[in-house]
N, C-alpha and C positions, 0 to 999 in steps of 0.2 A: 972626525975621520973622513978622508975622502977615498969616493967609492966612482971608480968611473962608469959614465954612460948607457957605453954596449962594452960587454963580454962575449968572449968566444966560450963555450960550454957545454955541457953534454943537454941533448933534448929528449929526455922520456918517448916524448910520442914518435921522433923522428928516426929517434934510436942510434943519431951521429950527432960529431960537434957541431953547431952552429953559432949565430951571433944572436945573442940577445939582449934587451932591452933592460934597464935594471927602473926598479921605479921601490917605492918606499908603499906599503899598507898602510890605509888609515888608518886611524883612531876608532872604534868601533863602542857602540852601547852594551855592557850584558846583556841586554834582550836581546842584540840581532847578533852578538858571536856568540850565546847558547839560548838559542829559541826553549828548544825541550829540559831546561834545567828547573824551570820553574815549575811545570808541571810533573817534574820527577818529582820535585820536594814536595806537592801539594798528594802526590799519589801515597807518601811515605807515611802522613799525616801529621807534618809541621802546623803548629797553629791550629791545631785540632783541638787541643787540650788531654790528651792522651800518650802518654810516656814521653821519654825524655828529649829533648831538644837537640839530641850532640853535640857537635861543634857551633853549629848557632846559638846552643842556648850557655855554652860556657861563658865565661868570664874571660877577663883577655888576659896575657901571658904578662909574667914578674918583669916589669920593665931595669931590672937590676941585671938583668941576663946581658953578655955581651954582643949578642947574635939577634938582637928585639932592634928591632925598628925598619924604619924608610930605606930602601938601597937608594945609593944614588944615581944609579945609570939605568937603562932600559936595556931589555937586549933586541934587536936588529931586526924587523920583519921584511925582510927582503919579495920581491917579488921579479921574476925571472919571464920574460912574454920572448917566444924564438920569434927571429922576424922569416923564419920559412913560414910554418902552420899557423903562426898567428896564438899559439896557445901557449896557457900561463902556468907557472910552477914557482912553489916557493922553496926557499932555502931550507938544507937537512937541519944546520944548526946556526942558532942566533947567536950573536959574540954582543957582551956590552960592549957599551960604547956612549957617552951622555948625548953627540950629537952626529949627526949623517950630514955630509954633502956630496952629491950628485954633479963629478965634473963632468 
């Protein structure tokens, strides 16, 4: 799908339309997009040896089901920089899409 460059758009901080820049979000590690999710589970006491594991500790789902498996597309992390303020915002909602291009 192509996505052009600069958009004209509404700016949070500015609070009118202006142009902004479009650019695409990394790829990120679960540790640095949820820092504090490891230490939730660790506070809960996974790996403890003390009751039950929930969903980590299930078995995984009846691969006969027709809704089990891989999607094939990603949905869209947009990121929105206005060239007044210089400041960044991402998109309300992602749309799939397999791939992005930036004309």
């Amino acid at each position: 799908m192509k996505i052009p460059k600069l958009v004209k758009r509404y700016c949070p901080y500015c609070r009118k339309h202006t142009e902004h820049k479009v650019s695409q979000a990394k790829k990120r590690t679960p540790g640095s997009a949820r820092p504090l999710a490891k230490s939730a589970k660790k506070r809960t006491g996974f790996g403890k040896g003390h009751g039950n594991l929930g969903r980590y500790g299930s078995k995984p789902p009846v691969g006969s089901f027709k809704m089990t498996g891989k999607k094939t597309s990603k949905k869209t992390d947009l990121r929105y920089e206005c060239k007044v303020c210089k400041k960044t915002h991402v998109q309300r909602k992602g749309f799939r899409t397999k791939k992005i291009e930036l004309k």
